[in-house]
N, C-alpha and C positions, 0 to 999 in steps of 0.2 A: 018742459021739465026733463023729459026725456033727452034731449040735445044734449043741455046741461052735463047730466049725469057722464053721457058720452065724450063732453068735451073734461069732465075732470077724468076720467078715466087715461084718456087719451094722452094727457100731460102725465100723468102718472106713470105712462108704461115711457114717455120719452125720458122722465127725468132718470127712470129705474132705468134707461140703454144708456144715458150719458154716463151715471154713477159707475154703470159696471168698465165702460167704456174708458174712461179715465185711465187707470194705470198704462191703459194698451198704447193711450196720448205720445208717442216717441219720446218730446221734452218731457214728458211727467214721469215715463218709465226710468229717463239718464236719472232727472231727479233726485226719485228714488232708490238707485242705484246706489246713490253712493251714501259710504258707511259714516256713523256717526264717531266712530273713533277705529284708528291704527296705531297697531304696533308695531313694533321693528326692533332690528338689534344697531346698535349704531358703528358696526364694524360691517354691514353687511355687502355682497359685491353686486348686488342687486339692487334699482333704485325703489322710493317706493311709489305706488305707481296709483293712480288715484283717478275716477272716470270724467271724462269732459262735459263740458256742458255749451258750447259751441264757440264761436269765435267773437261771439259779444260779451262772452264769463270769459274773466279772467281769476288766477287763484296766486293768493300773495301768502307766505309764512309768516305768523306775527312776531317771530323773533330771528335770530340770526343760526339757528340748533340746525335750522333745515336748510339747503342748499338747492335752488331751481334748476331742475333740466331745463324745462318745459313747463307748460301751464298742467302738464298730467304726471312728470314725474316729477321727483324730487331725494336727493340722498342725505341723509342724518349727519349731520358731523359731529355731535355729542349724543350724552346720554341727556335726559330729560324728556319735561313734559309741553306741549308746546299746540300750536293748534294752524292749521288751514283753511283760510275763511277767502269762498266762491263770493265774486264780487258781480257783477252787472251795474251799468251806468255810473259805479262808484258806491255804492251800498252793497252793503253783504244781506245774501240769501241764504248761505249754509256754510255752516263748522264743522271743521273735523278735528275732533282731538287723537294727539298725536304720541305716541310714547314711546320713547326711544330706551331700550334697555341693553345694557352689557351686552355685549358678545358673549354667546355660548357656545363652546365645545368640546367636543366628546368625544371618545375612542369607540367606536363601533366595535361589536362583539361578534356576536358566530360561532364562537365555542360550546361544544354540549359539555353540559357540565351534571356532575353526580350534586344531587342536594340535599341534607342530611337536617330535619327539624328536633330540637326539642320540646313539648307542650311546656307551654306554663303551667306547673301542675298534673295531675295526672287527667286525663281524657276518659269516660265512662263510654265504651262502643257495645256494650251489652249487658245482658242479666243472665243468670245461669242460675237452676233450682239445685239446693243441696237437701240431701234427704240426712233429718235430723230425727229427736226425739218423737219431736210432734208432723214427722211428716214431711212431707216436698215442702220447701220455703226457700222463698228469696230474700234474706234479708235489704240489702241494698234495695230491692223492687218498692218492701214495704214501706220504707225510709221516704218513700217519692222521689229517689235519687234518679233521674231520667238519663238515656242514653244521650249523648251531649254534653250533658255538664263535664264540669271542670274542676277535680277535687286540689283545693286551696290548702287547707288544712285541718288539722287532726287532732283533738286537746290541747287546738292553740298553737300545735307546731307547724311550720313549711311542711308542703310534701313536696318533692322537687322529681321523685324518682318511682318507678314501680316497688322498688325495691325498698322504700323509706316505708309503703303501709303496712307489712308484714309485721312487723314488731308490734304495732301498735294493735293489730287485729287480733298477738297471740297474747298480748298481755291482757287486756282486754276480754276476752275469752273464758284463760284461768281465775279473774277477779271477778269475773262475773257484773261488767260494768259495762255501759252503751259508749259508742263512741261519740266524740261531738266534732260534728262534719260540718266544714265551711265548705258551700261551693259557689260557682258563678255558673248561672246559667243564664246564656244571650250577654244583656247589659245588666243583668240584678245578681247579687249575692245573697246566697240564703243559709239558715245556719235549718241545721236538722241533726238527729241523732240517728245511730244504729247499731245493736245491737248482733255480734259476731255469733253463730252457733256451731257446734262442730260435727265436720261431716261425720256420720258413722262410718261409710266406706274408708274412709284416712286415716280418723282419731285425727284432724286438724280442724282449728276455727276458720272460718270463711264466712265473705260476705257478699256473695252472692251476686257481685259485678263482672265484668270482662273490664279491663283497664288497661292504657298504652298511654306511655309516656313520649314515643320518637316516631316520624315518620320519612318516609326516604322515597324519591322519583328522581326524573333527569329531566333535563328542561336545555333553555339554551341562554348563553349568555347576551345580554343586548346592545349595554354600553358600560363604559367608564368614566369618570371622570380623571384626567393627568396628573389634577394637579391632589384633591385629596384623598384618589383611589377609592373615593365609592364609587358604588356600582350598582346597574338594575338589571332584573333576567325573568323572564317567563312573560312579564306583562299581564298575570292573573294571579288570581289569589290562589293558594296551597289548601285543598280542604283535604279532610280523615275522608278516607275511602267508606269506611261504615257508616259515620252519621252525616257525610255530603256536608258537613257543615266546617268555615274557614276553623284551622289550626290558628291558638294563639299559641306564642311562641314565649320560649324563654332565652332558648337563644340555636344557633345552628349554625351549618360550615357548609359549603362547597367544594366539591375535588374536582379534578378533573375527568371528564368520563369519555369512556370510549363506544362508536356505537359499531356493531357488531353484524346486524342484518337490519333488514327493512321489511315493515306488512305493509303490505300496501292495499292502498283503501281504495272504497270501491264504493257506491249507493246503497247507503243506509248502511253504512259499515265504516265507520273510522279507522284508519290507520295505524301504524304504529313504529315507532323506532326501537329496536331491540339494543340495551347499550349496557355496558357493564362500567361497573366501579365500584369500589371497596371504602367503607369509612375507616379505614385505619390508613387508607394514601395519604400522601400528605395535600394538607390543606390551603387551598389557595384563597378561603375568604373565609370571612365569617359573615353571620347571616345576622341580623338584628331586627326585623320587620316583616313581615308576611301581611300583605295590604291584598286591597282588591285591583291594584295595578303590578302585580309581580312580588318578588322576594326582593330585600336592599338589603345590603353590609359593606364591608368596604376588605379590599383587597388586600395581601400579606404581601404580593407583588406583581410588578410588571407583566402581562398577558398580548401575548401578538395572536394576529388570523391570516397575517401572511399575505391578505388583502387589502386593508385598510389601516394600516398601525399609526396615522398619524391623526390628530383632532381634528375631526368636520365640523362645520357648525350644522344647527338646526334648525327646523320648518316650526314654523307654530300653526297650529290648527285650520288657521284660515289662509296659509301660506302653500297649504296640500293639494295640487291639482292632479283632477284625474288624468288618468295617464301613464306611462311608462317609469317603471321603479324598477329595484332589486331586491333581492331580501339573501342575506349570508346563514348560511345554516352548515352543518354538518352529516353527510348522508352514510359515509365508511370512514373506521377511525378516527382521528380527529384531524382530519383535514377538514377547513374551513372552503366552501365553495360559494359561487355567487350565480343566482338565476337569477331569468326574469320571470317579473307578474306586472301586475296592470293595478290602478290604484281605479275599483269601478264609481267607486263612490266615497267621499269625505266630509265630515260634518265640524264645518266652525264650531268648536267650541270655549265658551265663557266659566264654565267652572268644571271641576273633573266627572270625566264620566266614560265609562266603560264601551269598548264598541262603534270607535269616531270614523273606522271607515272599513269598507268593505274594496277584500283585494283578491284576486282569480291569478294563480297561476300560469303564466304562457311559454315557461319553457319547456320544450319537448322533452328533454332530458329526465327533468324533474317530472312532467307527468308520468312518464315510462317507469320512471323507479319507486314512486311512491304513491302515483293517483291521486296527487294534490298535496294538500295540508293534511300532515298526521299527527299525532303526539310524541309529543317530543321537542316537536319545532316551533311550542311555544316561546315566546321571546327574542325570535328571528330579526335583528335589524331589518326596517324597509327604507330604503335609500333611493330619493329622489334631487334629480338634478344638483350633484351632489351633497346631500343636507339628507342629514339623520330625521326621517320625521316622525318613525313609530317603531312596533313591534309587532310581530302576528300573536295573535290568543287563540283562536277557536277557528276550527273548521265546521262549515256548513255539513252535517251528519247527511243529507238528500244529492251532495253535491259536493264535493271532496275537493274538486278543483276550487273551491272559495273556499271563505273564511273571514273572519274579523281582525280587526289591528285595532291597537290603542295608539295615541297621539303620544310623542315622546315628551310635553311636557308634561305630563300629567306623572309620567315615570319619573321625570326629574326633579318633579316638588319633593316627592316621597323620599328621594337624597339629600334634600335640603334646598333645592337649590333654584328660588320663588321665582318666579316666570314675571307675572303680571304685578303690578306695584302696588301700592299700597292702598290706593283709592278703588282700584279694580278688584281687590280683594273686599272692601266693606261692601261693595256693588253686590256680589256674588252671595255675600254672606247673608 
């Protein structure tokens, strides 16, 4: 009995070394190496390039879209959808679907640019007590008007401006009536009342909020498009300094901005770029969208970097090898400059998402002036083997020489302008 037991044991821990053992199998690792679908652009000067499976597999295209190097590579000669089927002895063992999409490309950017938002609405960033009749009160507090929200409107009216609630607060006041408050808070809209008192200190009614309608930073510019002059910049979302939470926008412009000095960043101390610009310059864009991949609008006109002025095409996510890039930024005035960084790490991705690769500074230059990534230099082109493939976002706060980058299509959906087709899209969804 005892044998027994030893002998199923014994099978037991071989079949657990085979199982584990398996991927490690050389043909079982090629195997599963290779992906169940590619994409490409079908203008691209690269072929696409797909792993072997030895000199018994052969790999045929089932239509005429794809063109054979080789049994590993192969180049696009339309657009379309099409597929790559690994054969042995004459029977297929593996597909790859294949999607050949429009060429894309883009004007690389590098410009620091002045960025000028307006809320949708006015923005609640505080509460203040007014001392009235009956004492310290917040009106707005009592209301449950929370710092965040987003006042909509007013007895039914738009509020569009800071300056649009005043009327209503002092008429309101004299008449001795509450007001009736639409707001949005997060994704819900809520209606509430509140009712104006007047300060004794003024002799004015008030209610008891801090409220901003505009907010204003500098960033950098990332790409364009030639042909309809949109544009992306920053590569992250724009939030209110007081309540850390994204600005929704009604609408906003762009100037051009000049940067002035440099902080330079250090461990456990972020950076910074010191830049000036006026909203009364004149305007080189306007702004329509504030996403969690940067600011988009589309251009009033032509923008050069003195670097790059003519359309590169672009990497898509799984296209990003580590390794040696660039990234164009602006460090004095607005000359557009070009270092190197190192691409550490890059993550294929299938639907949008914040954060796709981690990238380290390696030029001396640029460490010496600034200690890495600072702010500012959000939205930095990163430029590998010629091809636009991202932007930088965020520097590592413990670590200045790093930082994160967004993947550049994820910047060019949010222009309109759809990456992945239309079956990859329900996939994701």
């Amino acid at each position: 009995m005892k044998d027994h037991r030893k002998m199923r044991l014994l099978t037991g821990i071989l079949l657990l070394i085979t199982v584990l053992a398996v991927p490690f199998i050389a043909p079982v690792n090629h195997y599963l190496s290779i992906p169940n679908q590619v994409v490409a652009f079908d203008n691209a000067s690269e072929p696409i390039d797909i792993p072997a499976l030895g000199n018994n597999v052969s790999v045929a295209s089932s239509d005429k879209s794809l063109q054979a190097i080789d049994s590993t590579e192969f180049y696009a000669k339309e657009t379309g959808n099409s597929e790559l089927i690994y054969q042995a002895a004459g029977l297929p063992i593996k597909k790859v679907d294949v999607s050949v999409l429009e060429d894309i490309r883009v004007v690389p950017g590098g410009q620091s640019i002045g960025v000028q938002l307006h809320t949708l609405g006015v923005l609640v960033v505080g509460h203040h007590q007014i001392e009235g009749e009956d004492g310290m009160i917040s009106p707005g507090e009592d209301a449950n008007i929370q710092v965040g929200d987003v006042i909509l409107e007013i007895n039914g009216e738009k509020v569009k401006e800071m300056k649009d609630v005043k009327p209503f607060v002092e008429e309101a006041g004299k008449e001795n009536k509450p007001l009736d408050i639409t707001l949005k808070r997060d994704n819900e809209t809520i209606e509430t009342t509140l009712d104006p008192i007047k300060d004794n200190n003024e002799e004015e009614y008030r209610i008891g909020l801090y409220i901003r309608d505009s907010a204003a930073g500098i960033g950098t510019m990332t790409f364009y498009d030639p042909e309809t002059k949109n544009y992306g910049a920053l590569g992250h979302v724009i939030s209110d300094m007081d309540t850390q939470k994204p600005i929704e926008i009604h609408n906003g412009s762009i100037v051009r901005s000049n940067v002035t000095s440099i902080e330079k960043g250090n461990h456990g101390t972020p950076g910074e770029k010191q830049a000036k610009f006026s909203v009364n310059d004149k305007k080189i864009g306007t702004i329509s969208k504030n996403s969690p991949f940067g600011v988009f609008g589309q251009l009033n006109k032509k923008i050069s970097n003195g670097k790059y002025d003519e359309p590169m095409p672009i990497a898509l996510s799984h296209e990003v090898k580590e390794g040696p890039a660039k990234i164009l930024t602006v460090l004095d005035g607005e000359e557009v400059e070009e270092f190197d960084v190192k691409v550490v790490s890059s993550v294929p991705q299938k639907v949008p998402a914040k954060k796709g690769m981690v990238i380290q500074v390696t030029d001396d230059e640029l460490l010496n002036k600034t200690g890495g990534i600072v702010q500012g230099m959000s939205g930095s082109p990163i430029i590998q083997d010629g091809k636009v493939i991202g932007a930088v976002t965020h520097v590592f706060v413990n670590d200045p020489t790093s930082g994160y980058g967004v993947h550049i299509e994820w910047m060019l959906q949010e222009t309109g302008i759809e990456i992945k087709d239309s079956a990859d899209q329900k996939e994701a969804s």
